[in-house]
Each structure stands twice: as C-alpha cells, then as structure tokens.
C-alpha positions in Angstrom: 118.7 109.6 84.2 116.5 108.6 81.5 112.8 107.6 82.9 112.9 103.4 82.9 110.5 101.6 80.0 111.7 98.1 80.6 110.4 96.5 83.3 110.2 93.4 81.1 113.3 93.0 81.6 113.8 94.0 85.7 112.0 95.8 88.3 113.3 97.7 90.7 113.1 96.2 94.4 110.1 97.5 96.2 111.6 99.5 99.5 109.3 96.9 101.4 111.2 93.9 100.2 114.3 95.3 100.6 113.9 96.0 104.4 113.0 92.2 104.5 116.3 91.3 102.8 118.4 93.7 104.5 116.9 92.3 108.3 117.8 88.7 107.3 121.5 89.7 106.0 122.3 91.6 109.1 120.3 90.5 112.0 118.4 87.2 111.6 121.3 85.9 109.5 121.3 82.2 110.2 121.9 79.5 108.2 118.1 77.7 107.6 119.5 74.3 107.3 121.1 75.0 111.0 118.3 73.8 113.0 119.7 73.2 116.3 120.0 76.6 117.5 117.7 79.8 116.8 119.8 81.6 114.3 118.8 78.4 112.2 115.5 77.6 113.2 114.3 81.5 112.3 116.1 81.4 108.8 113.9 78.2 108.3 110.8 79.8 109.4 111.5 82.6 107.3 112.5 80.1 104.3 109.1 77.8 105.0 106.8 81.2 105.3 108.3 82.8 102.0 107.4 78.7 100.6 103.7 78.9 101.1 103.5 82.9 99.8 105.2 81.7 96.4 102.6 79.0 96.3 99.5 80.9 96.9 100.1 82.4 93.6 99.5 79.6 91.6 97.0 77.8 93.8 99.9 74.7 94.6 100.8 73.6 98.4 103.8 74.9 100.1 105.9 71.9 99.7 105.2 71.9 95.8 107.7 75.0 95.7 111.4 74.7 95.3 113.7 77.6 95.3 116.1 78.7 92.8 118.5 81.0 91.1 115.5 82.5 89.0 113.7 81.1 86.2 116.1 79.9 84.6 117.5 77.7 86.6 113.6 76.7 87.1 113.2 76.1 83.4 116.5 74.1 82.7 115.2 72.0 86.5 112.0 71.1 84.6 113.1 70.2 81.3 116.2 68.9 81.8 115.1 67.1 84.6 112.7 65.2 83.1 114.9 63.7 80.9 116.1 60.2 82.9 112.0 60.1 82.9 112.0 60.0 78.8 114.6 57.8 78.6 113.4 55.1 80.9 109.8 55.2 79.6 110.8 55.6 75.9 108.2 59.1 75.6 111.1 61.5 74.0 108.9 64.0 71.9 108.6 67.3 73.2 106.2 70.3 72.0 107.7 73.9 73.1 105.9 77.4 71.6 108.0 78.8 68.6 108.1 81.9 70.5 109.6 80.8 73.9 112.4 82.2 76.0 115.8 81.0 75.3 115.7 79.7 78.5 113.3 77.1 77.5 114.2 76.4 73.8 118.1 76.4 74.1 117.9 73.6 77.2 115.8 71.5 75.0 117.9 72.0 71.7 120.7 71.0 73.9 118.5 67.5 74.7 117.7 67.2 70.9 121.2 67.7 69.6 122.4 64.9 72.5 119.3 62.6 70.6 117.7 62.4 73.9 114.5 64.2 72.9 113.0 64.9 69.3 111.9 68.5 69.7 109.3 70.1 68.0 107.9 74.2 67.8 104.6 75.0 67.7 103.4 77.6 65.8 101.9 80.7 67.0 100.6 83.3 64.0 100.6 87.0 64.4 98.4 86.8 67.2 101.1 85.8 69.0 99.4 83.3 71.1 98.7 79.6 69.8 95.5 77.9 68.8 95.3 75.1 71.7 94.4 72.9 68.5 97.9 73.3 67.2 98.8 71.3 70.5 96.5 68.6 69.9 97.0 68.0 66.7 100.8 67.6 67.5 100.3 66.0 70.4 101.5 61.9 70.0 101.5 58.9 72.5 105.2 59.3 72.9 104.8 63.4 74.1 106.2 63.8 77.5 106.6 67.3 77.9 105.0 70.7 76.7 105.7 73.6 77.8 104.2 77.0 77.1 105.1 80.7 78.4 102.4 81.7 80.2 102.4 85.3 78.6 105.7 86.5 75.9 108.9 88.6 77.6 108.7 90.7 74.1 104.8 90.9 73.5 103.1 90.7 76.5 100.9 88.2 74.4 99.2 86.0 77.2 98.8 82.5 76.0 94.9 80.7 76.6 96.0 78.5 79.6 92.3 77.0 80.0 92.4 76.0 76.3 95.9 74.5 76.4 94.3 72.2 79.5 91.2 71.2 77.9 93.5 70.3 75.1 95.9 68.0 77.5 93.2 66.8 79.1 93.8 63.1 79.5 97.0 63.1 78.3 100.2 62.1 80.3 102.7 64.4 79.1 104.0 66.7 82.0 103.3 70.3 81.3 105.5 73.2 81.9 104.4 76.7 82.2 107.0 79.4 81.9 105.4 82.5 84.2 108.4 84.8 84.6 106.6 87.9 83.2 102.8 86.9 84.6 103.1 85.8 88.3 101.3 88.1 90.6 99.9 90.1 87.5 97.4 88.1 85.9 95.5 84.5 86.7 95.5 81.4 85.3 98.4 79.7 86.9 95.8 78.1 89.6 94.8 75.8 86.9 95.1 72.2 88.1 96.3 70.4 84.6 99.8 72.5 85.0 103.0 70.8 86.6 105.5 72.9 86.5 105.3 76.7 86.5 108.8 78.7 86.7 108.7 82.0 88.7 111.2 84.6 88.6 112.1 87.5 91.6 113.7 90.1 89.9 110.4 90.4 87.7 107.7 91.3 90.2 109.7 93.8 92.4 111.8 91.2 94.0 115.7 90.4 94.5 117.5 89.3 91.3 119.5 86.0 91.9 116.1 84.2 93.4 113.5 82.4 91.9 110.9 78.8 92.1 109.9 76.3 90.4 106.4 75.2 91.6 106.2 71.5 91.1 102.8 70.2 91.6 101.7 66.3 92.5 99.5 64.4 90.4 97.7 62.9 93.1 100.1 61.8 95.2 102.9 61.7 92.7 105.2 64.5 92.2 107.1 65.0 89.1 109.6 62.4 88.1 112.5 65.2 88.3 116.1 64.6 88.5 119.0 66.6 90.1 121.1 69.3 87.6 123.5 69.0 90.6 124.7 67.6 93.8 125.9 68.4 96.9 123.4 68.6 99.7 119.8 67.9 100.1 118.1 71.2 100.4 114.9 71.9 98.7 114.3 68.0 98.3 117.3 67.1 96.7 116.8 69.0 93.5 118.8 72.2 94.5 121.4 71.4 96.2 123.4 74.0 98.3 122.8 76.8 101.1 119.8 78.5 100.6 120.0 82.1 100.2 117.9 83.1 103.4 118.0 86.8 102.4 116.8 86.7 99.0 114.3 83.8 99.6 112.2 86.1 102.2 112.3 89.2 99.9 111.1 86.9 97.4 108.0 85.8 99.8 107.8 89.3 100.5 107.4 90.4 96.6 104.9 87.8 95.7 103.0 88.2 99.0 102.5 91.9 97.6 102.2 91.2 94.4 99.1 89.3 95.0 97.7 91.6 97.4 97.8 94.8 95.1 97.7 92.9 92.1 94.2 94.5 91.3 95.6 98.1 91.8 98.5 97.5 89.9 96.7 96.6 87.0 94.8 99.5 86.9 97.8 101.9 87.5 99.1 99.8 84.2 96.3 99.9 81.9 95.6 104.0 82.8 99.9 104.1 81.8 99.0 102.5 78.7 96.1 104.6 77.8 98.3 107.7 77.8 100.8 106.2 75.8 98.8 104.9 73.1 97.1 107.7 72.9 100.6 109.7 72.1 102.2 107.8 70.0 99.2 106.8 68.0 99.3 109.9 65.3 102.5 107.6 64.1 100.7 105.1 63.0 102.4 102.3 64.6 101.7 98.5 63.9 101.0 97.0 67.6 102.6 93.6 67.6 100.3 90.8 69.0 96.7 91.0 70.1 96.0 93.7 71.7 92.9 92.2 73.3 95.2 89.5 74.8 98.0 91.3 76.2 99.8 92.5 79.5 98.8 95.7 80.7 102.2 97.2 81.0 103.7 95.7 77.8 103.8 97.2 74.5 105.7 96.0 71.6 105.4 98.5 68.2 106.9 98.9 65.1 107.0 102.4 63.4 106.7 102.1 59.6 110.2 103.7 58.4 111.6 103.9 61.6 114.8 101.2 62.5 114.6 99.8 66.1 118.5 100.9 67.1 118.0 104.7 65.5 114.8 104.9 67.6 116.4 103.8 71.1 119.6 106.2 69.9 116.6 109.0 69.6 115.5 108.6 72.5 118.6 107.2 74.6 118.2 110.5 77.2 114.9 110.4 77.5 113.4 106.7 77.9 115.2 103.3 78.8 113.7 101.5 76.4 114.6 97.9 74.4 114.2 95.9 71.1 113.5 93.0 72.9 114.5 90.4 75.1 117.4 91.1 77.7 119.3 88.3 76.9 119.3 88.9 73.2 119.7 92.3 73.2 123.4 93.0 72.2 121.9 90.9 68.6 120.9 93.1 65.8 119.1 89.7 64.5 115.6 90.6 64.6 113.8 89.0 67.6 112.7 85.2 67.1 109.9 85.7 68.4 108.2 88.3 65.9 109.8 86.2 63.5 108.1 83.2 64.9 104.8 85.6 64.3 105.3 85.7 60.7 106.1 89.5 61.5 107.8 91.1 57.5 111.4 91.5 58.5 111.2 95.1 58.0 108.5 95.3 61.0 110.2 92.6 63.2 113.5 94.6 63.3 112.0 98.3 63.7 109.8 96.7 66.8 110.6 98.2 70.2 109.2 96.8 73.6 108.1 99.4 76.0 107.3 98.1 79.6 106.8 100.1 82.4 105.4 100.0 85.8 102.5 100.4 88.7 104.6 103.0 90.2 103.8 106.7 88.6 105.7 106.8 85.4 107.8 109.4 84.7 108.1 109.4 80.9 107.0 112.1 78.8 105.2 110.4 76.2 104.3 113.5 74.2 107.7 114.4 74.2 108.9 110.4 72.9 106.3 111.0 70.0 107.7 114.4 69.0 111.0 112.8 69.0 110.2 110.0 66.7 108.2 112.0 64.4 110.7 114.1 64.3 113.3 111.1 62.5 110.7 110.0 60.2 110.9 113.7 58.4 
C-alpha cells in the first residue's frame, strides 16, 4: 500500500481508542439512556465522562457539549438551527468565509434560496486567512450569525480567532466556529466570544460517525437553537435518538489524548514538514496560503507545469495523496477555496494537499520529488 498523505481528510483510529470502543460494544454495552439498571447507568457515565473531555478542549463546561454524527451534522445544528431565532427577531444577514467547508456554505445557501437568510462571503486574499476588518466592516445591526473555520480542510491556513473577537466584540450576532481540522492541535478555541465550535472524531484519531457541537451560554443563556429532528430527548432535545455509547467514549478517548500529546505531536509534525519541504523544494513549488499561519501537518502546493490529476496518477503507488477537499474530490472543478484566494486558475487546479501525521511517516519524499521532476521533463 501506498504510504497515507491525507490525514486532512481521515485519521486512522489510535489502537488506544479503539480498545475503548471495542470494551463498550462488547462488554459494557448498555444503553445510556437506560438508567435503571447498571448496563445503563455505566453507558451514561461513560457518555457524561467522554462530555467533559470534549469540553476541555475548547475551554466550555461539560453540559455545553452535544454529541453528533460528526461535524457536519454540528454545522447544519448551528446554522440551521438558528434560524426560527432570525425569523422571530427579524436579524436574517449572515457573514460565512468565502473559503468555508461545504458543510457550512451549502446549509446556508439552502437558508438563502428559502429567503430566510440573506447570505454574504467574506473575502479572504491569498493569505488565505481574513482581515478581521473585512468582518467589521460587513458586520450590520441585522447580523445574526458568522461563522468562520477555525483553520482551512485544503490550506491548513489558521484563521486569527483573537482578531475575529475583538472585532465582534459587543455585537449580538451568534458566532460559529468550524474546528474540524484544529481541535486538539492548536489553541484558540478557549476564546470566550465563540458560541458554537463544531468538532469532528474521525479527524483527530477518533471513530468516524461521531462528533460535537460545543454550545456555550452567554451568561446564563444558551444558544437559541432549534431541533433538525425529533424523536427523543437525548442530548437536550437537539439530537434526538440513542446515543452511540461506543463511538461517544472513543471520541472522549481521542480528544483526551489529543490534548495530552498535543505538544509532541506538533513537533513530530513540523520535523515531517521540514523533510518534505526540503525535498520537494528544488521544484520550485508555489506554497498556497501563509506559510507563517499554517498547520503543521498540512501542505497545499502547486508545481508550475505540473496538472493536479497527472501528479496523483504519478504518484498513485507511492503516496495517498489529494487535490483537495474529500467531499469534492471526484470534481475536476478547481477547489473553491483557492479560487476564493484569488489563486490563477492554472495554480488552483495543479494544487495538491499533502497531510500527514504524528505517527513516523513512511513516505519517501526524495523519491515523490524524483517522480515529479521526472513529468515536468
């Protein structure tokens, strides 16, 4: 097999979360919302103790953390959600980052298409991370939402949380972070002014099919959300059905060691990234977004006269590697989000996103550069 470059897109499960998942699918295998017996009342311990290491994270209280699918779901929960709260107070402009996931721009095109909400992208430059003053100047009395990726799925771009706060400072308009790619790898998500963050399992060495979204109070008020669906009243009434016990510790489990080795991993990331930049850099690629500002296992480059697709054919054997975002990946369209960057078309669709891990690597990167050196002859 092909050494695995795209971590962006999944992690493999670490072998200590996946003895926590297997234990409560075949031995402590109750049902958490059966409390009158001790199957049930371990499944909710379980459940309550994977809560509070989801929200040490982010700095929120245990309570302030409600499960899902992934981030998805947490994304469409958030914005979606909030949209009985625009329509009763009248507040229906919403601000979203030109470069966002689909998972946050196609649930809010949906709400501007139904004329619920009058949606408008902010612009990021080839940076890739926005000018907080590009929020503020947008930012009008009838704002209710923003919500900003806490660092980009393709560029590994982080986005200046502290300046997005000062510039919402005073404002009312709930704010939405997007941290599928950052939680338990970099800080920032402690800071206060944020509302909603969205965390994803299958991204830090977690289960896939498991996620949050973190909804903090404003004093003693918690966000004005409202149900997607119905049938139950787990995690508050928001998420309605059984909650998957088995993922939902191995989830706790993942961010609880996420956090504790998050200063190692980095390291083990950055020294990666070192060897690979220093191999492929005799091809003179274009980096895409600040380099100064990005995620120590992400790289996104484009190779002048080298196409995305012929590079990832070159190299099919030897690397897993991707164009891009997961979900857009079977698109030959170049990526929105280098587009969004003001990337030349030519760059945007010969871009490739290498991501890889804290775990030793296995990729040859003299032997990648000899390969695409060799198809630029």
């Amino acid at each position: 097999m092909p050494a695995y470059l795209d971590f962006c897109s999944t992690t493999p499960v670490d072998g200590r979360v996946s003895a926590v998942v297997q234990h409560y699918m075949e031995t402590e295998f109750g049902n958490a919302g059966s409390r009158t017996h001790e199957y049930g009342m371990t499944a909710n311990q379980a459940v309550e103790e994977a809560r509070a290491h989801v929200a040490e994270g982010c700095g929120a209280k245990s309570d302030e953390v409600l499960f899902t699918s992934g981030a998805t779901e947490a994304n469409n929960l958030a914005l979606l959600g909030l949209r009985e709260h625009a329509q009763t107070t009248g507040c229906r402009h919403a601000l979203a980052l030109a470069i966002e996931h689909k998972a946050v721009l196609e649930p809010l095109a949906a709400l501007a298409v139904a004329r619920d909400v009058e949606l408008e992208l902010v612009p990021v430059g080839e940076r890739g991370w926005v000018d907080p003053g590009e929020i503020a100047d947008r930012l009008r009395t009838d704002t209710f939402v923003v919500t900003t990726m806490h660092a980009n799925n393709e560029t590994g771009v982080v986005q200046p949380l502290q300046g997005i706060a000062e510039a919402l400072n005073g404002h009312p308009a709930y704010w939405h972070v997007d941290a599928a790619q950052t939680y338990g790898k970099t800080g920032g998500l402690a800071e206060e002014r944020i509302d909603l963050i969205s965390v994803s399992g299958h991204k830090l060495y977690g289960p896939m099919g498991v996620g949050a979204l973190i909804a903090r109070r404003r004093g003693y008020e918690r966000p004005p959300l409202t149900p997607l669906m119905f049938g139950g009243g787990q995690e508050r009434g928001l998420r309605p059905g059984t909650v998957p016990v088995p993922l939902v510790a191995g989830f706790g489990e993942a961010c609880r060691l996420a956090l504790s080795e998050q200063e190692k991993r980095s390291s083990a990331c950055a020294a990666e990234r070192s060897k690979a930049t220093t191999a492929l850099g005799p091809l003179g690629p274009f980096f895409n977004g600040d380099q100064d500002q990005v995620l120590p296992h992400v790289m996104n480059l484009s190779i002048p006269g080298l196409d995305a697709e012929a590079a990832m054919m070159i190299l099919r054997d030897l690397v897993a590697i991707s164009n891009g975002s997961a979900c857009t990946s079977s698109s030959y369209e170049p990526s929105h989000v280098l587009t969004a960057m003001g990337l030349a078309p030519e760059r945007a669709s010969g871009a490739l996103r290498i991501s890889w891990s804290h775990d030793p690597v296995l990729a040859n990167w003299s032997e990648v550069a000899e390969r695409l050196a060799y198809a630029l002859r």
